[in-house]
GUBA-645692 format. One record per residue (C-alpha): residue in three letters; chain; y negated, z negated, x. Coordinates in steps of 0.02 Angstrom, whole numbers, always signed. Each point is the difference from the previous one (the first is absolute). Layout:
% GUBA-645692
<res = ala, chain = A, y = Y, z = Z, x = X>
...
//
This chain:
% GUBA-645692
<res = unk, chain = A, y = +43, z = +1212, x = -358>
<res = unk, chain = A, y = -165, z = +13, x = +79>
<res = unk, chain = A, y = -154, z = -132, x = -22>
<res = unk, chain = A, y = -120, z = +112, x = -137>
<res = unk, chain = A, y = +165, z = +27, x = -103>
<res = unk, chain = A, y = +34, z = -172, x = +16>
<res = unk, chain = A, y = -157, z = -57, x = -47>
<res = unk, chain = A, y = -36, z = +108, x = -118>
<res = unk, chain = A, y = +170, z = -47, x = -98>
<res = unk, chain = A, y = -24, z = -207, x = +31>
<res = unk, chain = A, y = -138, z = -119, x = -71>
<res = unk, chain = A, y = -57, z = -9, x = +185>
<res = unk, chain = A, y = -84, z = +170, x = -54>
<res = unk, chain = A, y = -179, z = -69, x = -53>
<res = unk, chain = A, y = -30, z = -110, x = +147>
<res = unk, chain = A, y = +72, z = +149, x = +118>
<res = unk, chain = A, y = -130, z = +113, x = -86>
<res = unk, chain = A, y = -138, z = -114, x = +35>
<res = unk, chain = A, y = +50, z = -26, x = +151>
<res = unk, chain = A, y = -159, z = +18, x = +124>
<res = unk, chain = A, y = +6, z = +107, x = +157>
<res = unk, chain = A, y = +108, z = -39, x = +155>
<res = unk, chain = A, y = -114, z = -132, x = +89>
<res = unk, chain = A, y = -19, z = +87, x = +198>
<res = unk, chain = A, y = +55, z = -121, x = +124>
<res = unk, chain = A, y = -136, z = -63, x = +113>
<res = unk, chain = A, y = -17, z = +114, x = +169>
<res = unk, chain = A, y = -96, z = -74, x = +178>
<res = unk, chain = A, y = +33, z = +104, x = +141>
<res = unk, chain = A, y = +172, z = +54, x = -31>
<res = unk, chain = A, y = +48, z = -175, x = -61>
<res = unk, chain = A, y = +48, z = -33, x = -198>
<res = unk, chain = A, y = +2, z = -133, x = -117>
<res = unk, chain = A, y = +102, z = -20, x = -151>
<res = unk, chain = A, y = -3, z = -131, x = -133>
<res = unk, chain = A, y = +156, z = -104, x = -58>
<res = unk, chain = A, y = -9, z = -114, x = -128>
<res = unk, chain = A, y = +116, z = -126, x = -50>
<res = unk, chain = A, y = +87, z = -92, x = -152>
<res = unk, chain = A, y = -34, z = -142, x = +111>
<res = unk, chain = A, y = -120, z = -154, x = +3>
<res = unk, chain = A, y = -51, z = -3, x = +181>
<res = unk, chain = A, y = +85, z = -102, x = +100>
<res = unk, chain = A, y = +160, z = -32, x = -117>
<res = unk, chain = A, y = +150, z = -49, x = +74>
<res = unk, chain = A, y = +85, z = +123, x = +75>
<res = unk, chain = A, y = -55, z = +149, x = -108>
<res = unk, chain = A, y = -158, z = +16, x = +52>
<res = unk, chain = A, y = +57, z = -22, x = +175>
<res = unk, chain = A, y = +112, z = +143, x = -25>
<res = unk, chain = A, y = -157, z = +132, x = -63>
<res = unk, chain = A, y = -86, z = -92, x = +169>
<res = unk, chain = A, y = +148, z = +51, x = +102>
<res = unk, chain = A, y = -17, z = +170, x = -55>
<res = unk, chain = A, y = -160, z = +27, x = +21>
<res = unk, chain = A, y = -4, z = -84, x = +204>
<res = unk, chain = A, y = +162, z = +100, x = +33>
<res = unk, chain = A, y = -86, z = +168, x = -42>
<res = unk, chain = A, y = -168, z = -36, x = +82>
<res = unk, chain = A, y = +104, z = -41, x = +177>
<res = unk, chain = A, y = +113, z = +152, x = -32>
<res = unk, chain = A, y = -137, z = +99, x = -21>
<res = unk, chain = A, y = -83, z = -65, x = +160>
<res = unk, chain = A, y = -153, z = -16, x = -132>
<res = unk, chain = A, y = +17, z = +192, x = -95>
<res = unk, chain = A, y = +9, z = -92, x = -152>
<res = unk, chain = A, y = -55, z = -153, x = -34>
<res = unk, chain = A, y = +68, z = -80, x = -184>
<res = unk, chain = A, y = -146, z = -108, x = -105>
<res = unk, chain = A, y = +111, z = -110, x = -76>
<res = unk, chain = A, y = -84, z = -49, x = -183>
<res = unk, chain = A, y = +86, z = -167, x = -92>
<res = unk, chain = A, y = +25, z = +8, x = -172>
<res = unk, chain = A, y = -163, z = -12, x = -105>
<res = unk, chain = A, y = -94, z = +45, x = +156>
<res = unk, chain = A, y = +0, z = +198, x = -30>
<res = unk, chain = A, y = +113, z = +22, x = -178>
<res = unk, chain = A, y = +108, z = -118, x = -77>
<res = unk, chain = A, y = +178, z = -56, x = +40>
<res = unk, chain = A, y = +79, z = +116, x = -104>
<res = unk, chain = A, y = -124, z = +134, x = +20>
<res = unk, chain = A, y = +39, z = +46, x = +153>
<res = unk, chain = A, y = +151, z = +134, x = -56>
<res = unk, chain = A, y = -160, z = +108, x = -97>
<res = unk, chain = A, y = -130, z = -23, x = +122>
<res = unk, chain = A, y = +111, z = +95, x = +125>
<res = unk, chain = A, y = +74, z = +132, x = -116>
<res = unk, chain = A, y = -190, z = +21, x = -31>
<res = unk, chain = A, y = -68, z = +12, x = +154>
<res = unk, chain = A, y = -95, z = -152, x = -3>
<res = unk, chain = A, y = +90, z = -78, x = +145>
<res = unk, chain = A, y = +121, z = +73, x = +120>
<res = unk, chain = A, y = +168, z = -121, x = +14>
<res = unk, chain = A, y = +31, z = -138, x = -100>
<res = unk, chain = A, y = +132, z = -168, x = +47>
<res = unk, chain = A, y = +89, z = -70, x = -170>
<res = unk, chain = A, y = +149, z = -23, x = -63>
<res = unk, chain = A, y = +58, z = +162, x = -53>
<res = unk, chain = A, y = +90, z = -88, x = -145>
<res = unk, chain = A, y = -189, z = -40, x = -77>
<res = unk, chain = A, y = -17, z = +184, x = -74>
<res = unk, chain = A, y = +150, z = +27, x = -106>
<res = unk, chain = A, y = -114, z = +47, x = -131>
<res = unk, chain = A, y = -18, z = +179, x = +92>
<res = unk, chain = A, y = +183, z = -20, x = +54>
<res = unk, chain = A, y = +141, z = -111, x = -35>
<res = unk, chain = A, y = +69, z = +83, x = +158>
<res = unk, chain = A, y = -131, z = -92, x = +115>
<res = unk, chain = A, y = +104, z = -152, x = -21>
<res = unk, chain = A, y = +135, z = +48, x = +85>
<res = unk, chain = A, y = -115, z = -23, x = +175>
<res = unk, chain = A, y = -49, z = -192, x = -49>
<res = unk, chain = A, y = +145, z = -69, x = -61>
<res = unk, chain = A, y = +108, z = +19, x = -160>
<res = unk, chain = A, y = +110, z = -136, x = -110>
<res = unk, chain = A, y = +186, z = -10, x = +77>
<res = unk, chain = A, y = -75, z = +120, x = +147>
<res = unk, chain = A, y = +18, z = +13, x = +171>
<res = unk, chain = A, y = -33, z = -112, x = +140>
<res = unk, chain = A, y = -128, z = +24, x = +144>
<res = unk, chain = A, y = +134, z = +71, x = +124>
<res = unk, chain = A, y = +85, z = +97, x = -146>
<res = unk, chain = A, y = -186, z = +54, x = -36>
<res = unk, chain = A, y = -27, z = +77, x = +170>
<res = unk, chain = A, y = +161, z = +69, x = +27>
<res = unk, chain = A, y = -27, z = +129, x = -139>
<res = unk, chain = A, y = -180, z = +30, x = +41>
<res = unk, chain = A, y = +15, z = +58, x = +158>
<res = unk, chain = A, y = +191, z = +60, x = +6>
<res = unk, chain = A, y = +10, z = +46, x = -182>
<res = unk, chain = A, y = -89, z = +94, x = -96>
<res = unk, chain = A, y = -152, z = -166, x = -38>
<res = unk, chain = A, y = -115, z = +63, x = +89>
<res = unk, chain = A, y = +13, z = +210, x = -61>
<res = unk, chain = A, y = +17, z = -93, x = -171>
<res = unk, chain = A, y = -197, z = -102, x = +19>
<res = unk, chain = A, y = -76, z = +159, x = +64>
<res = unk, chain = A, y = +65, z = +116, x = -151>
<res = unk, chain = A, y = -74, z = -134, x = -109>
<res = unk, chain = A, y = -137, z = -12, x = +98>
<res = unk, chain = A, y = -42, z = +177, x = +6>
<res = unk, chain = A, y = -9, z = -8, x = -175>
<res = unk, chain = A, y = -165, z = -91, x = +3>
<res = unk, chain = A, y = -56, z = +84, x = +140>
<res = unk, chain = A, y = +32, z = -143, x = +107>
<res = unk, chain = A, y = +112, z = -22, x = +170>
<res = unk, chain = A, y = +103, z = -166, x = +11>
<res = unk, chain = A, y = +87, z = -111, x = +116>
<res = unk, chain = A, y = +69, z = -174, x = -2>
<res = unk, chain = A, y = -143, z = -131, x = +88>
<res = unk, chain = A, y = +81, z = -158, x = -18>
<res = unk, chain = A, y = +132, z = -123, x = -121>
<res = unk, chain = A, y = +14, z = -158, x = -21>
<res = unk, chain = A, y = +186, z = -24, x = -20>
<res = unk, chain = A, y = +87, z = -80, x = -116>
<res = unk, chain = A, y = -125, z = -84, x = -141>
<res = unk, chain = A, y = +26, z = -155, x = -79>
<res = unk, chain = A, y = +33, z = -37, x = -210>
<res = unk, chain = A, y = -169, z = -66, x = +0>
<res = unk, chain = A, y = -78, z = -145, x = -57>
<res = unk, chain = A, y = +9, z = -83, x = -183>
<res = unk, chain = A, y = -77, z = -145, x = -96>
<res = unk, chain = A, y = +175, z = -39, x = -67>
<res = unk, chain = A, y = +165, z = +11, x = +55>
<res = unk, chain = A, y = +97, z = +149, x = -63>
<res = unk, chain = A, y = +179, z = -46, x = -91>
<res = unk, chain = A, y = +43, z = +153, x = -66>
<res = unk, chain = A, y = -66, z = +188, x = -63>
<res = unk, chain = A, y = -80, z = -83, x = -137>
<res = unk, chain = A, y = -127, z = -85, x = +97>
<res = unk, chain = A, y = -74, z = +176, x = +49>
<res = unk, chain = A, y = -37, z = +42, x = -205>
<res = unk, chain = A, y = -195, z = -20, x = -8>
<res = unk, chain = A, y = -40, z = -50, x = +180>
<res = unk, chain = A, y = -154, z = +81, x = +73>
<res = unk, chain = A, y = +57, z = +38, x = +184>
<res = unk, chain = A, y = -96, z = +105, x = +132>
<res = unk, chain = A, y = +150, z = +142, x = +64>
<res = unk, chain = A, y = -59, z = +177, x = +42>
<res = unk, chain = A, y = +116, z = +148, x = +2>
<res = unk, chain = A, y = +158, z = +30, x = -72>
<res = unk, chain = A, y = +53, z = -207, x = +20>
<res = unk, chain = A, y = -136, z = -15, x = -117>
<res = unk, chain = A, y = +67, z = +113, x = -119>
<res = unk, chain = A, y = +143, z = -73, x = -7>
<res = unk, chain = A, y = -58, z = -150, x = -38>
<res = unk, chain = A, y = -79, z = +57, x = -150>
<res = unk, chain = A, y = +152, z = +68, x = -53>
<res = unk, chain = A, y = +68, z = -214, x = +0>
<res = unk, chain = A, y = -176, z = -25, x = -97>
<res = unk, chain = A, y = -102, z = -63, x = +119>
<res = unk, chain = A, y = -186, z = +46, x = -27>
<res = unk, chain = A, y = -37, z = +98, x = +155>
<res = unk, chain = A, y = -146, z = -13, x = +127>
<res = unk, chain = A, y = -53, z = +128, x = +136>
<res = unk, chain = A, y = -128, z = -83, x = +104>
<res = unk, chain = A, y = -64, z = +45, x = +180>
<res = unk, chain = A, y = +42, z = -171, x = +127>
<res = unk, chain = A, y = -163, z = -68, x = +21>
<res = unk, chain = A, y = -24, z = -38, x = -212>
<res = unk, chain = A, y = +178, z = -67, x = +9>
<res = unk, chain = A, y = -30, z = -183, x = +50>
<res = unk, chain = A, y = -160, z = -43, x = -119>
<res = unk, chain = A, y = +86, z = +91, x = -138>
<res = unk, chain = A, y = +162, z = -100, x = +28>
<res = unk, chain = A, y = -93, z = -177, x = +25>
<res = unk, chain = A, y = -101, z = +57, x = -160>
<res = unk, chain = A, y = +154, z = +24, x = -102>
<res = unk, chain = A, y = -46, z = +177, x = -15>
<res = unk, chain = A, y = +185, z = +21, x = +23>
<res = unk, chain = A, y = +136, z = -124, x = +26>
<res = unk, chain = A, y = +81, z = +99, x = +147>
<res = unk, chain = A, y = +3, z = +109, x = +139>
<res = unk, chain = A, y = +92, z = +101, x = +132>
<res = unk, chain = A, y = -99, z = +14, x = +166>
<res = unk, chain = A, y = +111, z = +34, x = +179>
<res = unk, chain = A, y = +77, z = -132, x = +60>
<res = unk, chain = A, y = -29, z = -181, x = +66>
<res = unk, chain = A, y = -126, z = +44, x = +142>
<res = unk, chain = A, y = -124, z = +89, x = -102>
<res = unk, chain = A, y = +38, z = -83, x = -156>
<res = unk, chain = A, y = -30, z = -187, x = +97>
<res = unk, chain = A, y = -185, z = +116, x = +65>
<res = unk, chain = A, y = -28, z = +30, x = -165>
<res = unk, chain = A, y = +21, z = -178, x = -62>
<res = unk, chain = A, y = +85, z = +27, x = -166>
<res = unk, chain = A, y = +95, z = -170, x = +72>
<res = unk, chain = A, y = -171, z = -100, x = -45>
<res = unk, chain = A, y = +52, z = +80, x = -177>
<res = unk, chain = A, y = +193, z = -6, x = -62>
<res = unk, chain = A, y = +140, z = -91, x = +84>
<res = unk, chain = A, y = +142, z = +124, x = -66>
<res = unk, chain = A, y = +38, z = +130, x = +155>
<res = unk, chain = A, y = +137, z = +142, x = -36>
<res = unk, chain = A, y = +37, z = +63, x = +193>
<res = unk, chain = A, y = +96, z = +143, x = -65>
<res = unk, chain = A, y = -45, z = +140, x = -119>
<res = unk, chain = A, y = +87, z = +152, x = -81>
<res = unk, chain = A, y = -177, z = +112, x = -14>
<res = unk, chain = A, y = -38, z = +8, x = +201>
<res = unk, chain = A, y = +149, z = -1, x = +127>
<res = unk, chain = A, y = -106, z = +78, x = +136>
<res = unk, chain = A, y = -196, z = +59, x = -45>
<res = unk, chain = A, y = -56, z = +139, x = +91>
<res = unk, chain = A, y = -196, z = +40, x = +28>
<res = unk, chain = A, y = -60, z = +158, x = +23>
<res = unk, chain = A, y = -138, z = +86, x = +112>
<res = unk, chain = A, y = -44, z = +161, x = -108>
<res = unk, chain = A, y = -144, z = +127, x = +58>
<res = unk, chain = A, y = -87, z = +140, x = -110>
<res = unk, chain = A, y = +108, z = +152, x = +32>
<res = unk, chain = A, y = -131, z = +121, x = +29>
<res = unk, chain = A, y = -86, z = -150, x = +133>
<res = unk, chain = A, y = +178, z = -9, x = +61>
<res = unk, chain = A, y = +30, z = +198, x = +40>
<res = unk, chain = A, y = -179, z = +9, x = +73>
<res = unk, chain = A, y = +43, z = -112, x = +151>
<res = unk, chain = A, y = +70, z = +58, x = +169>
<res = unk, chain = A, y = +185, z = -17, x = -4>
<res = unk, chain = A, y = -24, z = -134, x = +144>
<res = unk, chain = A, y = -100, z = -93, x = -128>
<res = unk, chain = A, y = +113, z = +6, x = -138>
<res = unk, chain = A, y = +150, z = -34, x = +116>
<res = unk, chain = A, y = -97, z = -169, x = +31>
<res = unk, chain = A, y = -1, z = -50, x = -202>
<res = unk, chain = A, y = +161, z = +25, x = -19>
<res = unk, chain = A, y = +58, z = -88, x = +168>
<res = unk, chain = A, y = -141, z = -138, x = -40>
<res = unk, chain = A, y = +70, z = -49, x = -170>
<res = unk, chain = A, y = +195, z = +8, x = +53>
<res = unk, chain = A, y = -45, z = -122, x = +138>
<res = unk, chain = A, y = -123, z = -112, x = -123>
<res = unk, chain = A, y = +164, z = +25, x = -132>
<res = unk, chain = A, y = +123, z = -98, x = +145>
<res = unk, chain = A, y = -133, z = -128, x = +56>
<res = unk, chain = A, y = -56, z = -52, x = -192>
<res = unk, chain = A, y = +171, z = -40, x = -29>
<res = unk, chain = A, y = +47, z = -110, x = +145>
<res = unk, chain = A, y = -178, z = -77, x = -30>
<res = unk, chain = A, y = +52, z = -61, x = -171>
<res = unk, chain = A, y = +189, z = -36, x = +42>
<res = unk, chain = A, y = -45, z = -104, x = +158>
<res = unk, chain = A, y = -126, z = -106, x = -89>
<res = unk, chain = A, y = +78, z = -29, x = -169>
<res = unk, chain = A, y = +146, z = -131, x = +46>
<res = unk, chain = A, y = -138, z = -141, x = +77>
<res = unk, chain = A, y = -106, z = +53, x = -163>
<res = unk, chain = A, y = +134, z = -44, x = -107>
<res = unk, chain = A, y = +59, z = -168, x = +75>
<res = unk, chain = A, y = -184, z = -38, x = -20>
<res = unk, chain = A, y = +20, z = +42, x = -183>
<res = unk, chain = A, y = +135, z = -126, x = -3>
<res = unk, chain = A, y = -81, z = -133, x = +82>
<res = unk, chain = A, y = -169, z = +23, x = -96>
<res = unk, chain = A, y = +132, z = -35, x = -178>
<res = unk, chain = A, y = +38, z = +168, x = -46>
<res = unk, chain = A, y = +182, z = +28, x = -101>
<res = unk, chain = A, y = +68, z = +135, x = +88>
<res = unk, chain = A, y = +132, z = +67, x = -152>
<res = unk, chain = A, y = +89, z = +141, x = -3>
<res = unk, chain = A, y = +19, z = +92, x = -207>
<res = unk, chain = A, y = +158, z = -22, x = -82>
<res = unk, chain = A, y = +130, z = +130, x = -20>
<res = unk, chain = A, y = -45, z = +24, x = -162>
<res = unk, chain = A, y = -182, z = +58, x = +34>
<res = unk, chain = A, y = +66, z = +114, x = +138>
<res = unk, chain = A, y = +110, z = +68, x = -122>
<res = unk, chain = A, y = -142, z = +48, x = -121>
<res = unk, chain = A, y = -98, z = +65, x = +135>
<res = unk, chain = A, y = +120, z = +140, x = +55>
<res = unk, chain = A, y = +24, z = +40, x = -202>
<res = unk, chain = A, y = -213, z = +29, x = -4>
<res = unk, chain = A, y = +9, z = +79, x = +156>
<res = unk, chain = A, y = +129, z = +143, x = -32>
<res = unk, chain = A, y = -131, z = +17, x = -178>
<res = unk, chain = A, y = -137, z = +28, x = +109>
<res = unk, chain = A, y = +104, z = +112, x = +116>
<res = unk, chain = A, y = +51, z = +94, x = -164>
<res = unk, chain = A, y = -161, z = +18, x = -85>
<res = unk, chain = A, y = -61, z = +112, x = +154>
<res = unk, chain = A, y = +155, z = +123, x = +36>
<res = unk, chain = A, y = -82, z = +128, x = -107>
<res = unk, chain = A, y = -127, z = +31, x = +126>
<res = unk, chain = A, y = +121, z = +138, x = +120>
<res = unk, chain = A, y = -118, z = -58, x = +155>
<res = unk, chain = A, y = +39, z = -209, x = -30>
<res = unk, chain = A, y = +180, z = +46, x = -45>
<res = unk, chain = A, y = +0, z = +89, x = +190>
<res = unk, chain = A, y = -74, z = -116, x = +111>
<res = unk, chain = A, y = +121, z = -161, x = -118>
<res = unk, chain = A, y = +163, z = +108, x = +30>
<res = unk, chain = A, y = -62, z = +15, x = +187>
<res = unk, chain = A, y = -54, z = -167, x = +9>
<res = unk, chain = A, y = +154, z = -95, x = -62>
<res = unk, chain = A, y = +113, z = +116, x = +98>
<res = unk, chain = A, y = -72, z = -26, x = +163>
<res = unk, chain = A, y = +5, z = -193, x = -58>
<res = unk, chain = A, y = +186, z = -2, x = -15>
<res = unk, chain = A, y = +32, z = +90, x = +160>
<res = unk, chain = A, y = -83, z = -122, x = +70>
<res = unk, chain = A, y = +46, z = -147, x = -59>
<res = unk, chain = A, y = +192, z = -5, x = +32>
<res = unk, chain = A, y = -21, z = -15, x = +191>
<res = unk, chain = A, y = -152, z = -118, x = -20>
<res = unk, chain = A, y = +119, z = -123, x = -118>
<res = unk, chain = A, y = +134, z = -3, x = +110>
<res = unk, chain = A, y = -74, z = +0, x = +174>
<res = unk, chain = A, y = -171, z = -75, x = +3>
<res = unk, chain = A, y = +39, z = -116, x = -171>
<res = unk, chain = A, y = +156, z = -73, x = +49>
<res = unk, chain = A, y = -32, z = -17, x = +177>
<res = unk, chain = A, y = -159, z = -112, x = -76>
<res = unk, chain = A, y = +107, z = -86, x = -123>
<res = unk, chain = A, y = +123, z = -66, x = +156>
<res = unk, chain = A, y = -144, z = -29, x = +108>
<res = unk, chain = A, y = -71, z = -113, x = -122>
<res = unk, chain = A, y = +170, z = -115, x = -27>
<res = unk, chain = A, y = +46, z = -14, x = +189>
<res = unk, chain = A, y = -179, z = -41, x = +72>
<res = unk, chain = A, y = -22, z = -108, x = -183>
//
């Protein structure tokens, strides 16, 4: 399906068709400048740093050819703006969380992170020796946009509550912020959903706005401060076993570069995808003893609100298979997942599980 059918089928069709002219990107002798904007505050943990990495790693490519004005959220369009303005024209890349604009597709999630998904290594394995990667760019194209991966935070945490959770009832009526298809799901246990960019999340938290929220994990959470908030820490959630971040350019921006210059986006935000994770893996084990020391209950859910998690997860995963495209990239997705996953359990899992009991 090409982009005008799509659009022209979809309820992004009004926006599309107001859509203002391709912005040109700024020329000085031979040199170019593109905007990116961000879903991110600037300077939050680890995300922003990721956009940031971008952004330096294609200006030193480039030896200067293009140089990336990097625009925080608020700063150019909002944090979940950033999908239209470069569909539109109105910037030329954008740095989110892919997983932010399953309102055009639910497909989009599957390059953030979905509930009972795959794992950062599992993540990367099928985007660039599966079919990922072909699987982002035919979504992509779509919207007229070109996509890598630019970053992931690994594994994210449950999140933070004002109570402890006992069971699946606890989730009935809780307002809790959770983007994507996690959040969905959630719904589906009768939680009262919130979809709020990072840097509202802590006043509307300490407001009682909502009484809980998913962020990353303990380094960016402990940044964030939502420890000066709620004591009740979940380290592991269903909704986010990896989180990838994506580096996406306006396509016709995109196929108007050199193909030296394009080589260096997509090189730029595979190397910024590697780096973002070990920044957030090697920093989150001191940020969660902190955690600990600072009086945070570090609790893991119960079986029983696992349980009810995968049940509203395969609902969400169901309500979607009527779209042929979501149905594709799932079938892909979860295949790739299972290929992977029997070496990882028995090499790298158990090898960690002995390691573990003989050094104690």
């Amino acid at each position: 399906m090409d982009r005008r059918s799509f659009l022209k089928n979809s309820a992004l069709g009004g926006s599309a068709v107001a859509a203002t002219a391709l912005a040109a990107p700024a020329y000085a002798q031979g040199k170019r400048t593109l905007t990116m904007v961000t879903s991110w505050g600037r300077g939050l943990a680890g995300v922003f740093d990721a956009a940031q990495k971008c952004a330096d790693n294609i200006n030193a490519i480039t030896d200067g050819s293009l140089t990336i004005d990097v625009k925080a959220a608020g700063e150019l369009v909002g944090a979940f703006e950033v999908f239209d303005a470069v569909t539109a024209g109105q910037a030329d890349m954008y740095h989110a969380a892919d997983y932010y604009f399953v309102n055009q597709h639910p497909g989009f999630a599957f390059f953030t992170g979905v509930p009972f998904g795959m794992t950062a290594t599992e993540l990367n394995n099928w985007y660039y020796h599966g079919n990922g990667q072909a699987m982002h760019d035919k979504l992509g194209e779509i919207f007229g946009l070109k996509s890598f991966l630019g970053g992931n935070t690994g594994s994210q945490a449950g999140g933070w509550f004002a109570k402890e959770i006992k069971g699946p009832e606890d989730f009935n009526g809780l307002k809790f912020r959770m983007p994507g298809l996690g959040g969905k799901a959630l719904g589906y246990m009768g939680a009262s959903v919130q979809n709020l960019p990072g840097a509202e999340v802590y006043q509307a938290l300490a407001s009682g706005a909502i009484d809980g929220t998913e962020w990353i994990g303990p380094w960016a959470d402990e940044k964030a401060g939502f420890q000066e908030i709620t004591k009740f820490y979940y380290t592991a959630g269903f909704h986010e076993p990896s989180a990838g971040l994506s580096l996406v350019t306006n396509r016709e921006v995109f196929e108007s570069l050199t193909p030296a210059q394009q080589g260096a986006i997509e090189i730029a935000a595979g190397h910024a995808n590697v780096w973002n994770l070990s920044q957030f893996l090697m920093n989150n084990g001191a940020a969660l003893e902190r955690l600990k020391a600072g009086g945070v209950n570090v609790l893991e859910f119960p079986p029983s609100v696992w349980d009810a998690m995968g049940a509203a997860s395969q609902q969400v995963y169901d309500e979607f298979m009527g779209d042929e495209l979501f149905k594709e990239i799932y079938d892909d997705y979860v295949g790739s997942m299972k290929a992977s996953s029997g070496w990882l359990t028995q090499s790298i899992s158990a090898y960690r599980n002995q390691r573990d009991r003989v050094l104690g």
